[in-house]
Structures are given as C-alpha cells and as structure tokens.
C-alpha positions as CSV (number, residue, x, y, z in Angstrom):
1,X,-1.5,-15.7,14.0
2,X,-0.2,-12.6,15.6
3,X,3.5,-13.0,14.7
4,X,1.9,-13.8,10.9
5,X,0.0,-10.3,10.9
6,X,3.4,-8.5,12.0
7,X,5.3,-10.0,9.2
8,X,2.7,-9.5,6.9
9,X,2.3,-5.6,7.9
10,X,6.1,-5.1,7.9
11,X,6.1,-6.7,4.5
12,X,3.4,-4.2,2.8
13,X,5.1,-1.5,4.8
14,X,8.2,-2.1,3.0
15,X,6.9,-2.2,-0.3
16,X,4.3,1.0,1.0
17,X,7.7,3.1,2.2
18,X,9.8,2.1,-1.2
19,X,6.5,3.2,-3.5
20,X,6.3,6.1,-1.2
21,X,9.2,7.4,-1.4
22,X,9.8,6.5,-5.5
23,X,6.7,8.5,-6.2
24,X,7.2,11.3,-4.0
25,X,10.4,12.2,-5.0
26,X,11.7,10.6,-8.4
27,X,10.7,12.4,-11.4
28,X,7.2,11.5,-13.1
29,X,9.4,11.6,-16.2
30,X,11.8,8.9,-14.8
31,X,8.8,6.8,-13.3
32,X,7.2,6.6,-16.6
33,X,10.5,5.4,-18.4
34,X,10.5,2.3,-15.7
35,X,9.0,-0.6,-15.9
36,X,5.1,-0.8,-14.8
37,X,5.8,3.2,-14.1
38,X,3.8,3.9,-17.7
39,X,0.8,5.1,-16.1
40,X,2.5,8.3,-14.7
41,X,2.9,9.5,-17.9
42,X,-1.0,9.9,-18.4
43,X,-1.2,11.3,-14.7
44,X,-0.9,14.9,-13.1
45,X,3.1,15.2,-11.2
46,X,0.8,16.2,-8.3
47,X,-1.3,13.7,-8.7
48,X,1.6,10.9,-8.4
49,X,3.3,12.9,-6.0
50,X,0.0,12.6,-4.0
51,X,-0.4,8.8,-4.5
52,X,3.4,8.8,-3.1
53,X,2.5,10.7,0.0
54,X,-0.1,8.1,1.1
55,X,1.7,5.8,0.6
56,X,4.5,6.9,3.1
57,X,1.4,7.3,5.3
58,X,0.2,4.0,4.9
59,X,3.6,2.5,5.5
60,X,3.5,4.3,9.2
61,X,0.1,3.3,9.7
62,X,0.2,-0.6,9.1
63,X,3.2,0.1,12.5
64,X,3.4,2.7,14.1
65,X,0.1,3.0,15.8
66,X,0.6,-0.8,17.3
67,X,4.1,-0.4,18.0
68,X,3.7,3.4,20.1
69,X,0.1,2.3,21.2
70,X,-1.5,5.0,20.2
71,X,-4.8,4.2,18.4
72,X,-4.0,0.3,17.4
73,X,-7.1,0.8,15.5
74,X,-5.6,3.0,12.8
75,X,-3.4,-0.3,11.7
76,X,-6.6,-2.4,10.3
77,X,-7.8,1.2,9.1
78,X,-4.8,1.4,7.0
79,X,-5.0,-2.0,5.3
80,X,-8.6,-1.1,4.5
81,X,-7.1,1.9,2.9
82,X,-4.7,-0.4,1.1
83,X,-7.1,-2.5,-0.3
84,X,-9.0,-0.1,-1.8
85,X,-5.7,1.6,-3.1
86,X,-4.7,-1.9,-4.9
87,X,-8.3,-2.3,-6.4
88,X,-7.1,1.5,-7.9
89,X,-3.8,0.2,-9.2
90,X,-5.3,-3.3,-10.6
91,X,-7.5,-1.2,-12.4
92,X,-4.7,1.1,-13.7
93,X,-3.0,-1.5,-14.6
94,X,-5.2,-3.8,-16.5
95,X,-6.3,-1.1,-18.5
96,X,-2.8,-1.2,-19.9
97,X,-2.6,-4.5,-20.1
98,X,0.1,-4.6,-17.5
99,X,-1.5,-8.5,-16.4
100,X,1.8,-8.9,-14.2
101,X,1.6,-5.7,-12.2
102,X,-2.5,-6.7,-11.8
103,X,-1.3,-10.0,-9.9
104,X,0.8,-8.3,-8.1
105,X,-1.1,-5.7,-7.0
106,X,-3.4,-8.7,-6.1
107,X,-0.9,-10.4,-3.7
108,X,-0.6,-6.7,-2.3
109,X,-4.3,-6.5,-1.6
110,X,-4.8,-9.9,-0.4
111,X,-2.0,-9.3,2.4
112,X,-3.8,-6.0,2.9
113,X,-7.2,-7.5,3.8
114,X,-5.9,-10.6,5.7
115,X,-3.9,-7.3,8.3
116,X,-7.4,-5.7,8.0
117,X,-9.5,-9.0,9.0
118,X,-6.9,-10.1,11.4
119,X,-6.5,-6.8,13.9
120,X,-10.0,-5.9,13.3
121,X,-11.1,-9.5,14.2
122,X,-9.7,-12.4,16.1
123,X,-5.8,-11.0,16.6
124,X,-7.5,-6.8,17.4
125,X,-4.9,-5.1,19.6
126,X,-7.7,-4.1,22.0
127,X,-8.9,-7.4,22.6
C-alpha cells in the first residue's frame, strides 16, 4: 500500500509541476488557444497565474514534506487541497461542456483522495 501511495503522489505531482509551470508562465493568450485551456480566456492573467502557483505548491507538497521529514502531515494536507482544486476544475469544465477534461479531472481527484485517505489513515507517516 505504501509503495502504491508514493507512485500515486509522484504521478499527481507530475501532472501538478507540468500544470504549474504551464500556467505560471505560458501566456493566458496561448493557454486559451490549446486544447481544454478555453477557460483562461474568461479568467483574470493573475488569476491563472495564481491557479499555476499552487499548483507548483501542491506538486512539492504531495513530496517533499515525506521525503525531507519535515511535517509528513502536510502530504495528505495537499491531496485534500487537490481534491477540492479538481472539484473547481470539473466544475469549470463541465460548464463548457469539456465532458473529457471533467473525467479527467475525476481520475485526478480520485488519486488525490486515495493519497489523502491513505497517509492520513492506515499508511500515515507518523504511525
């Protein structure tokens, strides 16, 4: 169970880090030109540069906290965070009718609260 937590966090920190850093630094204008990126036409620059900030966050905090042992706690924290981040984008999404991205977003979430329910529960790093 704990090696399927690890891969499971290193997987949603990978996509975390690459819509991080695609938010945080390629041009709303470009984003909203790409596929399932239509929604940043609608929102502030800040505002998407914001999202892409958190995300960079979140991809640190679903590792490095277990990894350096410094507050563990702050990985299940960040999945919670996550989950409620994807119930945000499935919104988005299925408001534009974007029933791909939704599922996606889904998977995302799902892998988010099964991190969350395993390192707060039976595989916590303090246990």
């Amino acid at each position: 169970m704990n090696l399927a937590l690890w891969i499971a966090a290193a997987l949603l920190a990978a996509v975390a880090l690459v819509g991080g850093i695609t938010k945080t630094f390629v041009p709303r204008e470009k984003l909203a030109a790409a596929d399932g990126g239509g929604w940043t036409a609608d929102a502030g620059a800040g505002f998407v540069k914001t999202l892409g900030v958190l995300e960079l966050l979140a991809a640190a905090g679903l590792i490095l906290p277990a990894v350096v042992d410094i507050t563990p706690v702050l990985v299940p924290v960040t999945a919670v965070c996550w989950v409620l981040l994807m119930v945000g984008a499935m919104i988005t999404h299925g408001r534009r009718g974007e029933s791909k991205f939704v599922v996606l977003n889904l998977i995302y979430l799902v892998l988010a609260a099964l991190i969350a329910w395993g390192r707060f529960g039976p595989e916590s790093f303090t246990g």
